[in-house]
C-alpha positions as CSV (number, residue, x, y, z in Angstrom):
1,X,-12.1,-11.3,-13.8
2,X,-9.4,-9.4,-15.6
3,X,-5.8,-10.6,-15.0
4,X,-4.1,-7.5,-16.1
5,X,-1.4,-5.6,-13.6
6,X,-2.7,-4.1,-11.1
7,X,-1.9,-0.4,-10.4
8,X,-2.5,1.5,-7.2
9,X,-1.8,5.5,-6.8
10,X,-1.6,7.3,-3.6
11,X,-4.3,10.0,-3.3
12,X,-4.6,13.2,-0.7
13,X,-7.7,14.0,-1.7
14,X,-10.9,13.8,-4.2
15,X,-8.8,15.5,-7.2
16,X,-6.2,13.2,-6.7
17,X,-8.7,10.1,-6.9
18,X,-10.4,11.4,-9.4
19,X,-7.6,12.2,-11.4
20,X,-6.2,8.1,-10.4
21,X,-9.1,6.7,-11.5
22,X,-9.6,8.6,-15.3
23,X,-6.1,7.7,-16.1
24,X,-7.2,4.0,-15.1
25,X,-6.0,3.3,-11.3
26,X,-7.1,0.5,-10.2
27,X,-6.9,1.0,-6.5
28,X,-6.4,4.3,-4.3
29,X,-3.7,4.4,-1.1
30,X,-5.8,6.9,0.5
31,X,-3.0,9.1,2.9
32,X,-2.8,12.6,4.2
33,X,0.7,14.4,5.3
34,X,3.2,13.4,2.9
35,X,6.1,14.8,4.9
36,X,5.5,12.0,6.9
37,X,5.3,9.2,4.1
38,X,1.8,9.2,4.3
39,X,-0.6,9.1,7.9
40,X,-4.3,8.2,8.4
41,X,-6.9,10.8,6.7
42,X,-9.8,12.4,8.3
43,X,-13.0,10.7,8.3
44,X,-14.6,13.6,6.0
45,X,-11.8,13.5,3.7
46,X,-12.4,9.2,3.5
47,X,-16.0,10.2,3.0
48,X,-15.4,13.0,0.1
49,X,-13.1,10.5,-1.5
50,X,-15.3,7.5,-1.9
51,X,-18.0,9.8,-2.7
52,X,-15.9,10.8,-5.9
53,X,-14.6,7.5,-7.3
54,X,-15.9,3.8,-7.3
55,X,-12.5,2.3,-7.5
56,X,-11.2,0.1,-4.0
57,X,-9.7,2.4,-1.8
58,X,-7.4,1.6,0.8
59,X,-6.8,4.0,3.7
60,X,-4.3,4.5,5.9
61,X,-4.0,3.2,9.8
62,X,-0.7,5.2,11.0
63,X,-0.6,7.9,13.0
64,X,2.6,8.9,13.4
65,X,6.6,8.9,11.0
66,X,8.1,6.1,11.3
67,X,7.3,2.5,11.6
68,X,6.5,2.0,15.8
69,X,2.5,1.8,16.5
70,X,2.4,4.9,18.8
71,X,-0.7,5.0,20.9
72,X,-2.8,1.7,19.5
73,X,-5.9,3.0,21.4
74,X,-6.2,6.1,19.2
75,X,-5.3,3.7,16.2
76,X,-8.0,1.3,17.0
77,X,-10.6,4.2,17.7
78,X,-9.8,5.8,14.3
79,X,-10.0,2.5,12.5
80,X,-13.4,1.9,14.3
81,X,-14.4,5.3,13.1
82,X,-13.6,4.7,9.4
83,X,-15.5,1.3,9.2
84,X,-18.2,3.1,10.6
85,X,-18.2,5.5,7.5
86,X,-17.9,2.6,5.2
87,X,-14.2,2.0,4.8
88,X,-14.0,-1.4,3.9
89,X,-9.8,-1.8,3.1
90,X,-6.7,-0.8,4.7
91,X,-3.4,0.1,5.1
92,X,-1.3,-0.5,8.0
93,X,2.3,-2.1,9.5
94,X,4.1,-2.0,12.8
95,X,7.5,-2.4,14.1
96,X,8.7,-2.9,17.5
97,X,12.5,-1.4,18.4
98,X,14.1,-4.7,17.6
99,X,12.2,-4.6,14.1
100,X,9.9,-7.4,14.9
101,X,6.3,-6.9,13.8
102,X,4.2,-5.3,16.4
103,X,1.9,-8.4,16.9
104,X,0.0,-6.6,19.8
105,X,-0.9,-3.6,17.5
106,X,-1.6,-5.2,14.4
107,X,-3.7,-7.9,16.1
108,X,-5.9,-5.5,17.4
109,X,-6.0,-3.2,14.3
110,X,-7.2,-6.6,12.7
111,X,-9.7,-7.6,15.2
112,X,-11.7,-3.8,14.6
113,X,-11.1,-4.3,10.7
114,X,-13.5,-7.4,11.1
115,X,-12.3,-9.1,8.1
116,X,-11.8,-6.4,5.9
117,X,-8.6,-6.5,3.7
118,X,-5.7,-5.0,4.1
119,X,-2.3,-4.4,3.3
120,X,0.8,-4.5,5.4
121,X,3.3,-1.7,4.1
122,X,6.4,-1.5,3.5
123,X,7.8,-1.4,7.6
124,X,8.5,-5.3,5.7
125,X,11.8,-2.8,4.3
126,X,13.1,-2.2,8.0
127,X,12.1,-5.2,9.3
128,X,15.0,-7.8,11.0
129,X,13.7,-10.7,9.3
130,X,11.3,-10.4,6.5
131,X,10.8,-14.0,6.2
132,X,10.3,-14.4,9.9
133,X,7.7,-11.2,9.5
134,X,5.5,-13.2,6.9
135,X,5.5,-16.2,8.6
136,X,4.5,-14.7,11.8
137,X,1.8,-12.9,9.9
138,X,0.4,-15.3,7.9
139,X,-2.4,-16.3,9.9
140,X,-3.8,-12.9,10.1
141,X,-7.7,-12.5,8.6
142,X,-7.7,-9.9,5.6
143,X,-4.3,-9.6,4.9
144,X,-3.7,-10.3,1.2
145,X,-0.8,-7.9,-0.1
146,X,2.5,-6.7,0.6
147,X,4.0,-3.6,-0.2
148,X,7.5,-3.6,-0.8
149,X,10.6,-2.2,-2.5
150,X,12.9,-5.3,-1.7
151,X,14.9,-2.7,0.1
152,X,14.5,0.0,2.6
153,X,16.6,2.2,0.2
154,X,14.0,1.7,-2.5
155,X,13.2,-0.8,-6.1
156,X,16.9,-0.1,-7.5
157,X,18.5,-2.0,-4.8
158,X,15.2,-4.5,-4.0
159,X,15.0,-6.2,-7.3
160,X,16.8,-9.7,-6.5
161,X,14.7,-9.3,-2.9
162,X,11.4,-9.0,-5.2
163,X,12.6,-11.9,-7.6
164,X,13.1,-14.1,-4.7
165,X,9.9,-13.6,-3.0
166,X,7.9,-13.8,-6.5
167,X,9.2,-17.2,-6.8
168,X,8.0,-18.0,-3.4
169,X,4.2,-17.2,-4.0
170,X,1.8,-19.6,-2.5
171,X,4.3,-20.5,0.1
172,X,3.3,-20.1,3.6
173,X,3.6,-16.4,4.6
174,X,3.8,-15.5,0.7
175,X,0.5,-16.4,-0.2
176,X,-0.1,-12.1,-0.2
177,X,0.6,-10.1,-3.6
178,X,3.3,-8.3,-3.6
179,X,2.6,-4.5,-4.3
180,X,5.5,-2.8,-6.0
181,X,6.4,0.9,-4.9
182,X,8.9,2.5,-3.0
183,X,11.5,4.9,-6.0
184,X,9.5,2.7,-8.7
185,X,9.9,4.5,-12.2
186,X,8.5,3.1,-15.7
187,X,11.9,1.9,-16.9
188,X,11.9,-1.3,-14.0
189,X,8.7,-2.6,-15.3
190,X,9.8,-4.5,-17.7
191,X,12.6,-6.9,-15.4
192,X,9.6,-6.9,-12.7
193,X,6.7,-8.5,-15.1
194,X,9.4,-10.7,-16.5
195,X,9.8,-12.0,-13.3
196,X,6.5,-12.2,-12.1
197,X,5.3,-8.9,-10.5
198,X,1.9,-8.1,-11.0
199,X,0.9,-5.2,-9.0
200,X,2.5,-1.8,-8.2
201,X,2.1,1.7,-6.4
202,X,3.1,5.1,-7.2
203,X,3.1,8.0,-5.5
204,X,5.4,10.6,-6.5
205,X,5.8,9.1,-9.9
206,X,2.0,10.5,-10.4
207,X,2.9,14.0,-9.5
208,X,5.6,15.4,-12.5
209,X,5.4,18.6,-10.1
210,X,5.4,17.4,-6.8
211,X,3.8,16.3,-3.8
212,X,2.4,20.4,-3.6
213,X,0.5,19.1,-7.1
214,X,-2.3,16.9,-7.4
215,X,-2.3,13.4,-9.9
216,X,-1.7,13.8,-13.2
217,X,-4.3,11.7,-14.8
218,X,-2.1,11.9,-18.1
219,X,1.0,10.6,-16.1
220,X,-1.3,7.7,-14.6
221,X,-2.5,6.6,-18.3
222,X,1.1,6.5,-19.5
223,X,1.6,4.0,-16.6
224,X,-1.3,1.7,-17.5
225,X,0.1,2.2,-20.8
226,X,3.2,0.1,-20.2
227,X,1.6,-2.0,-17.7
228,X,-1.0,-3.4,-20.6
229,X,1.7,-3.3,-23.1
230,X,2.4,-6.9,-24.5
């Protein structure tokens, strides 16, 4: 197995992935409304998307901005609706007011996902207590990443947050990867490898034009340019 950096890109659609994957993505967020930082896609979009690429794709399980679960019964039945159609890894995360996790939400997201894996996002950022979070979460089947910023206001002010929880993999509650992403740009990759990062997501930082403009699979190479770079 290869031990080089992982890098995941957030795709809307087949261009996108397609675009991900040719510039050498190694893992799709699969999302759809932007304006709301990214919600759970349609079924036929899933479908068009895995049809297109044969990288892992992870998809979505929010319904709603923000970080509160919503109505869980329309979560579960979407989530029961894309393992049907062969989704096989997710994306999910919920807060309650206090920021607690949402143990009653994600328990039962986790129970339909059957094992699959899956990634808790970054409602770790807004959380009360991110320690207490991965510690009450540990236990979950499937989970096996984290994606973070450190900080709710994005990498620039989560870098000593990362640093500290790098150092504190295979503890209990950080045996997950850490995912990178949240205001990530090229120029902190080099303090995050040195201090043991090894996986990161991009959204924005893919689309030179914006959201309104698909991938660039040029801007994705340049990125698994300076991951692979000695």
């Amino acid at each position: 197995m290869s031990n080089r950096a992982v890098l995941e890109v957030i795709a809307l659609d087949e261009e996108d992935a397609v675009a991900a994957q040719t510039g050498g993505a190694d893992r799709l967020e699969l999302v759809t409304d932007m304006a709301a930082d990214g919600l759970t896609p349609s079924t036929a979009s899933f479908t068009a998307v895995r049809a297109a690429v044969d990288i892992p794709l992870r998809v979505m399980l929010r319904l709603g901005d923000g970080f509160a679960s919503g109505d869980v019964d329309a979560l579960v039945a979407r989530a029961s609706e894309l393992r049907a159609a062969g989704a096989d890894e997710f994306v999910l995360g919920f807060l309650t007011p206090d920021g607690e996790p949402d143990l009653v939400a994600v328990e039962r997201l986790v129970a339909v996902l059957d094992g699959c894996r899956w990634t808790f996002h970054r409602a770790i950022d807004r959380a009360a207590d991110r320690d207490g979070l991965r510690k009450a979460l540990a236990d979950l089947p499937g989970l096996d990443t984290y994606l973070t910023a450190g900080a709710a206001t994005g990498v620039d002010d989560g870098l000593h947050t990362l640093k500290a929880e790098a150092a504190r993999a295979g503890e209990p509650g950080y045996e997950p990867q850490i995912l990178v992403g949240g205001g990530l740009r090229l120029d902190h990759l080099p303090t995050l490898r040195a201090d043991g990062l090894t996986a990161f997501h991009i959204g924005g930082a893919a689309r030179p034009r914006g959201w309104a403009a698909p991938v660039s699979a040029d801007v994705v190479r340049t990125w698994r340019e300076a991951l692979d770079a000695p």
